[in-house]
KOLFI-31443 format. One record per residue: residue number from 1; z, x, y of N, C-alpha, C in turn. Coordinates in pm, whole numbers, plus 50000, padded with zeros to 5 digits. Each point is the difference from the previous one (the first is absolute). Layout:
N
NUM|Z|X|Y|Z|X|Y|Z|X|Y
...
REM end
This chain:
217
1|55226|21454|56703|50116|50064|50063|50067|50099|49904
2|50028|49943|49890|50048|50127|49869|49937|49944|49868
3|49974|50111|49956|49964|50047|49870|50085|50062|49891
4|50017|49949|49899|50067|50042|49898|49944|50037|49861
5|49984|50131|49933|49928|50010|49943|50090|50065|49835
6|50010|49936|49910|50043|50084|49907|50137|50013|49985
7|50108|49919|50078|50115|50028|50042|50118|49998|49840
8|50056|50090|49967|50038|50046|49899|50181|50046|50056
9|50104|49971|49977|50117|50022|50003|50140|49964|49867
10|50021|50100|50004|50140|49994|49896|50104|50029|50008
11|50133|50000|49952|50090|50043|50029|50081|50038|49878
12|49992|50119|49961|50063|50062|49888|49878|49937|49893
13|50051|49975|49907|49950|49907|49884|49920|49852|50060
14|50028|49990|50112|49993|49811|50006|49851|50014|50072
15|49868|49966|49954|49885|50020|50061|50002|49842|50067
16|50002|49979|50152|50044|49907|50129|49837|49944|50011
17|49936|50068|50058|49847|49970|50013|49920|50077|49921
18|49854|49917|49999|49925|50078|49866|49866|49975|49998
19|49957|50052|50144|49877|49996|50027|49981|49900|50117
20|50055|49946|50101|50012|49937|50100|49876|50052|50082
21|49880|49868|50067|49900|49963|50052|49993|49916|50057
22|49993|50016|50155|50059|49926|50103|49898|50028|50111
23|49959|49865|50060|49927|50046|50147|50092|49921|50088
24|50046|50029|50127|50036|49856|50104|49910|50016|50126
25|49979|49903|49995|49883|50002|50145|50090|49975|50128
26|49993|50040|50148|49960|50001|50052|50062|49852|50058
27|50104|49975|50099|50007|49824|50018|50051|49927|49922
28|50020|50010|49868|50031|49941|49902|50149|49980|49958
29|50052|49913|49944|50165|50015|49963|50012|49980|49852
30|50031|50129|49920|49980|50013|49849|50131|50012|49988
31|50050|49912|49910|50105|49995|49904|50018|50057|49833
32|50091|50097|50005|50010|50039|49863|50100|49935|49945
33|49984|49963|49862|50112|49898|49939|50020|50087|49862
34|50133|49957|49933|50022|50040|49826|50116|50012|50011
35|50020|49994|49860|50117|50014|49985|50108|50119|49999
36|50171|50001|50005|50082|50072|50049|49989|50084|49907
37|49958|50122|50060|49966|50137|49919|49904|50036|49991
38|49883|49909|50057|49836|50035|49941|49966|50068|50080
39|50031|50085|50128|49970|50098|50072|49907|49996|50128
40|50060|49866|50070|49925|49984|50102|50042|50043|50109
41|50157|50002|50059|50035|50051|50082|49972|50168|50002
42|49950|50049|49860|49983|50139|49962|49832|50051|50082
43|49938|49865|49969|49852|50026|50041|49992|49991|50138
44|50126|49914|50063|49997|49990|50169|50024|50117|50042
45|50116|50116|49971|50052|50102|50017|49820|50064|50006
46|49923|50024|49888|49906|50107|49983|49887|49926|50110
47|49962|49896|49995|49910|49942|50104|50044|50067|50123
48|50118|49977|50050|50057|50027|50132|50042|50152|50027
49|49935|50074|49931|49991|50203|50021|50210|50026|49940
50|50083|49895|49973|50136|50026|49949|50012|50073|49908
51|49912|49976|49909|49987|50053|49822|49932|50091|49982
52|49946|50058|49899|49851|50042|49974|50030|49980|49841
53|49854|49928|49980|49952|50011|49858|50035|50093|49915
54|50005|49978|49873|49974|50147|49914|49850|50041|49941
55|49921|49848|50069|49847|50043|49949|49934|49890|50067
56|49893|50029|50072|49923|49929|50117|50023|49998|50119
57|49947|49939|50043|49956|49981|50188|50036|49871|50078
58|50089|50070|50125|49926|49858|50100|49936|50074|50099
59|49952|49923|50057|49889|49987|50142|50050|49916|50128
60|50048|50050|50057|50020|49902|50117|49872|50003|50118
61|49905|49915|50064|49899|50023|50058|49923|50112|49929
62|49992|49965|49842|49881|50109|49936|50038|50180|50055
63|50127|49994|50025|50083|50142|49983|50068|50025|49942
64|50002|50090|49860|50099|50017|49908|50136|50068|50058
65|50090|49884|49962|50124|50058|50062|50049|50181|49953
66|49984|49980|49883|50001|50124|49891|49992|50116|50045
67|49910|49994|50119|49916|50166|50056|50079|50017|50109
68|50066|49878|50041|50057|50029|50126|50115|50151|50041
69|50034|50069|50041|50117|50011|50029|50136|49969|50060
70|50116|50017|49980|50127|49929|50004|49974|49955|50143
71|50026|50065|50056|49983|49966|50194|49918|49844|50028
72|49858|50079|49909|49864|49872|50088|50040|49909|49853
73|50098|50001|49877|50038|49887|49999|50118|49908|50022
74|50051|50065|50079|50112|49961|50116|49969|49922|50102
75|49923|50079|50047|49868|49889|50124|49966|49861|49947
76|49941|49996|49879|49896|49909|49987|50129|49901|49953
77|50100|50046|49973|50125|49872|49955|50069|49934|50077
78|49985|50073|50162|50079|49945|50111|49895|49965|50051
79|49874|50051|50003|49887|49917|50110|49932|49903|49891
80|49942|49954|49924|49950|49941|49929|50069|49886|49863
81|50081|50061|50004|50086|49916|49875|50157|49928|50062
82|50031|49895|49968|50121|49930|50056|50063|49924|49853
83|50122|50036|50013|50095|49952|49831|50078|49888|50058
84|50026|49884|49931|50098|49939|49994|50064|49955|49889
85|50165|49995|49981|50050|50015|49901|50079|49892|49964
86|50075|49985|49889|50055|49828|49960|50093|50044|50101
87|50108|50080|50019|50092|49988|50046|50048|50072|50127
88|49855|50011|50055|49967|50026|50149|50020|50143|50054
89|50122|50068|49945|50020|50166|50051|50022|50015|50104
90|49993|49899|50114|50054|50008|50111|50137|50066|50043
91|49965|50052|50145|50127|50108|49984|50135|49926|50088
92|50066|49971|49926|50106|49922|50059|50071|50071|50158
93|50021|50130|49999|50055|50016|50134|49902|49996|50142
94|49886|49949|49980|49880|49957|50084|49969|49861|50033
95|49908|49989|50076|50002|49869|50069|49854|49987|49930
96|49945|49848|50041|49909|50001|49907|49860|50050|50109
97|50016|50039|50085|49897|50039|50090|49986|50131|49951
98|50138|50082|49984|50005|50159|49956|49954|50004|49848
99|50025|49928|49926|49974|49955|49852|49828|50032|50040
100|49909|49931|50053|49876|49945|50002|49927|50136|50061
101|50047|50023|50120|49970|50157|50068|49980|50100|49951
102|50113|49999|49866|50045|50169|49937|49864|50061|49938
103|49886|49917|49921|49869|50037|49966|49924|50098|50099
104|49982|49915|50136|49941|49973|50088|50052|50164|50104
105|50131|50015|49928|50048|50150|50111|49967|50126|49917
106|49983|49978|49844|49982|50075|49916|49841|50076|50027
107|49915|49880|50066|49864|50060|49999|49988|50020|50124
108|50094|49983|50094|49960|50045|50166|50120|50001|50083
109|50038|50105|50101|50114|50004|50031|50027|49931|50125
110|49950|49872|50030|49978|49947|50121|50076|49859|49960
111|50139|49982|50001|50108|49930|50006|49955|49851|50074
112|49980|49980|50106|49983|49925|50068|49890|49918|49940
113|49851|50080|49964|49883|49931|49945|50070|49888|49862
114|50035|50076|49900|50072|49931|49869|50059|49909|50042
115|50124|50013|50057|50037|49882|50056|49918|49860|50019
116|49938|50030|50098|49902|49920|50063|49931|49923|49878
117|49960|50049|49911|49937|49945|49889|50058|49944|49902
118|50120|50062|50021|50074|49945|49862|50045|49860|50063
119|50012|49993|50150|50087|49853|50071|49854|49913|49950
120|49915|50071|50017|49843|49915|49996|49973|49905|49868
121|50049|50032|49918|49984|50016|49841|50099|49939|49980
122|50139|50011|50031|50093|49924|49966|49991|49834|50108
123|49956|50017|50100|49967|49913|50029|49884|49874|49949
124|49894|50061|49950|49926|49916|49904|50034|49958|49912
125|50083|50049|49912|50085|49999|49881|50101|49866|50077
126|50010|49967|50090|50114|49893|50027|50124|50073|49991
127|50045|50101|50061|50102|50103|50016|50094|50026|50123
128|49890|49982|50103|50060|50079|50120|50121|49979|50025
129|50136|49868|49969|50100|49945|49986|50079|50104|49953
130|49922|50065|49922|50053|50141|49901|50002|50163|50018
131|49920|49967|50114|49980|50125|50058|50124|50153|49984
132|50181|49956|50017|50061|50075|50021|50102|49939|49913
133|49953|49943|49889|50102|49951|49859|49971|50117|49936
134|50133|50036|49919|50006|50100|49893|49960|49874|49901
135|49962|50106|49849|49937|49914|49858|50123|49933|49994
136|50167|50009|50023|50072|49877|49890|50013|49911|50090
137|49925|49988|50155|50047|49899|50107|49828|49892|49975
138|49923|50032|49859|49896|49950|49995|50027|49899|49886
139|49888|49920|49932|49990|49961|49900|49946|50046|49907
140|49962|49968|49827|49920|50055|49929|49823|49977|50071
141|49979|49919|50003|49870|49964|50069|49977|50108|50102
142|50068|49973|50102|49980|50075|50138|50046|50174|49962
143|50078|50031|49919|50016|50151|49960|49807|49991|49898
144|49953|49955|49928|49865|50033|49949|49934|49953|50150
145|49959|49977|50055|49906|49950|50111|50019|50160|50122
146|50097|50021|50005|50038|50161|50034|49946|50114|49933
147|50005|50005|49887|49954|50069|49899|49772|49979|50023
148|50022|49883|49987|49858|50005|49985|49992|50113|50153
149|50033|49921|50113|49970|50045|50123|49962|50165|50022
150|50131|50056|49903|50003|50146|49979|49879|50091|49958
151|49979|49873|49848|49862|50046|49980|49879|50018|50066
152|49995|49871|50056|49892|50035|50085|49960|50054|50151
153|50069|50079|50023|50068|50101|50135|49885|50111|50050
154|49932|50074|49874|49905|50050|50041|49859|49945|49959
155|49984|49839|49935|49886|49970|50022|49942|50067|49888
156|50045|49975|49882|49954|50058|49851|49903|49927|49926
157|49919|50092|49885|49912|49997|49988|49995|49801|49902
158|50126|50084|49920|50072|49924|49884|50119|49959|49995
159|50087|49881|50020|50121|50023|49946|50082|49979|49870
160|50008|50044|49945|50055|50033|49830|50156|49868|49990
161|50018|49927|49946|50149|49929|49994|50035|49925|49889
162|50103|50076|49971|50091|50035|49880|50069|49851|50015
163|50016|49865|49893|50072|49939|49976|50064|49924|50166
164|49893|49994|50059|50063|49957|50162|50039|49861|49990
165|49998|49907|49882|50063|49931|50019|50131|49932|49893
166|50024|50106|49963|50097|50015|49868|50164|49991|50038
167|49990|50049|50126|50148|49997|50004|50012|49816|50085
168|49959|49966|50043|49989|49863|50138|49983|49880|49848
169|50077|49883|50082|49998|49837|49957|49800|49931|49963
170|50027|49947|49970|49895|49907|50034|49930|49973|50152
171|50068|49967|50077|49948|49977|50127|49988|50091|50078
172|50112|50108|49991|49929|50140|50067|49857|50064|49930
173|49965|49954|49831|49894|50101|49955|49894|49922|50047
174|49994|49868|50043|49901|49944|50090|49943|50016|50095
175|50100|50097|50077|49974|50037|50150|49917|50135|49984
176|49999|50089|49907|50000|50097|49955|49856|49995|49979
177|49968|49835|49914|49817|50013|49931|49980|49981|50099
178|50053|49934|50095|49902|49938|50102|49977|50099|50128
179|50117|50107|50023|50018|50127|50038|49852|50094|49977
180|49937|50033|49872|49945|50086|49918|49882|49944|50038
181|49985|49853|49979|49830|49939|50055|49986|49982|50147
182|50092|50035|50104|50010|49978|50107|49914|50138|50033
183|50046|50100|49954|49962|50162|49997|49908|50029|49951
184|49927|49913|49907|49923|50048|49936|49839|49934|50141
185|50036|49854|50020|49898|49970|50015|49992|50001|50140
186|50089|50042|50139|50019|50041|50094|49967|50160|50049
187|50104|50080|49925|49943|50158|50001|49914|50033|49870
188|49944|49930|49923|49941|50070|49903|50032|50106|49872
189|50162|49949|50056|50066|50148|49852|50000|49964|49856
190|49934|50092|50006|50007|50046|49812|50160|50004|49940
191|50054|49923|49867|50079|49991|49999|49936|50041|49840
192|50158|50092|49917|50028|49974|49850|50138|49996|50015
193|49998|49907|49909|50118|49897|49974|50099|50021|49857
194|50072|50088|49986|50050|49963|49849|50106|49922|50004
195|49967|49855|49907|50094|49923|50019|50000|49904|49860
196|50130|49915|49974|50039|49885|49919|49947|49910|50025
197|50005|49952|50120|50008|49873|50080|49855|49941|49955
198|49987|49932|49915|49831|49939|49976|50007|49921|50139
199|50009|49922|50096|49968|49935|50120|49893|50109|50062
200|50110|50115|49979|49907|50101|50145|49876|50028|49933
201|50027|50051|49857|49907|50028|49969|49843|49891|49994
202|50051|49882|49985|49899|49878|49981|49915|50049|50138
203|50077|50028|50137|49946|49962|50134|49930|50134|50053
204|50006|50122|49877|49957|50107|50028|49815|49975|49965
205|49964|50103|50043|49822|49980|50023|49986|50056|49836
206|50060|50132|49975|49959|50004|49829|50146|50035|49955
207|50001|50002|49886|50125|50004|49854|49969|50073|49892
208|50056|50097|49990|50034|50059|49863|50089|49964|49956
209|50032|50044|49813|50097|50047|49931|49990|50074|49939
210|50113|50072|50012|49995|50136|49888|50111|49958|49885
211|49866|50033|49862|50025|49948|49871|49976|50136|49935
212|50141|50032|49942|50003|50096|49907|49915|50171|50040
213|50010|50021|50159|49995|50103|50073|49860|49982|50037
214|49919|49880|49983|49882|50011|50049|49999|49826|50104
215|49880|49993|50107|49975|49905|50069|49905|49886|49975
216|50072|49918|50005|49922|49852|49978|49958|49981|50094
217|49889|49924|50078|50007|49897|50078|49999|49893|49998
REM end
């Protein structure tokens, strides 16, 4: 599913990654782990077309993002790629149906269809209760379970997620692993994961760490 080849980033003086070599297959739920500062949320950004390297490649489906232009890589981030974030980004003056939709209107102007999918999706998700709650009439759980929903709106290739269970208790980050393997082994989504949480990571299919700007497994 992506390829990472050579991945090299710095910031001023501070060299972040340093030669980063990465495959994720395809189905799989890969967790990146390390410690605060070691530049993983940095490598999610460049995996997920956010960043760009200062030296190397990714490949998403063996297409270098690199060659793309801005537009067709605009496309490939709303049709193929889905983000979720620790602290959800959800847009508070929206409902969580309009929250879930807004992807879904971005790539087609047919109001009614999005809808339809997003009730679909939030309904699997154990939602529909939620259908016409704004995010502060939700919980932490049920505001990420929205979020995922969002992500997956147009049916992406990958979804990329930043610390999704960093901000939630104990028993919400439960719902969350069990959320992630529900998706994984139902729709088949490819998941990278940058996260703390060793649980998720234990229940993920593979594990890195990034040690001193390079990847362990």
């Amino acid at each position: 599913m992506i390829r990472a080849e050579n991945i090299h980033k710095s910031y001023e003086d501070v060299k972040v990654l340093k030669g980063i070599d990465l495959i994720i297959p395809k189905g799989k739920t890969v967790a990146i782990m390390g410690k605060s500062g070691a530049g993983k949320s940095t490598l999610l950004q460049i995996l997920g077309t956010l960043d760009n390297p200062d030296q190397g490649k990714v490949f998403l489906e063996d297409q270098c993002v690199a060659e793309l232009k801005s537009k067709e890589l605009a496309q490939i981030r709303n049709n193929k790629i889905g983000f979720v974030f620790q602290f959800h980004h959800l847009l508070n003056e929206f409902t969580a149906v309009e929250n879930v939709a807004i992807p879904a209107m971005v790539n087609s102007n047919n109001k009614n269809q999005a809808f339809k999918k997003a009730k679909e999706l939030l309904d699997y998700l154990e939602l529909s209760h939620r259908f016409e709650h704004k995010p502060n009439e939700m919980s932490g759980g049920e505001q990420q379970r929205v979020a995922f929903a969002r992500a997956l709106i147009n049916n992406p290739k990958v979804v990329f997620a930043d610390e999704p269970t960093g901000n939630l208790d104990q028993g919400t980050s439960e719902e969350v692993h069990n959320l992630i393997q529900k998706l994984k082994n139902e729709m088949n989504q490819t998941f990278v994961i940058v996260t703390h949480d060793a649980y998720l990571a234990q229940v993920c299919d593979i594990s890195f760490d990034i040690v001193d700007g390079r990847i362990v497994e």
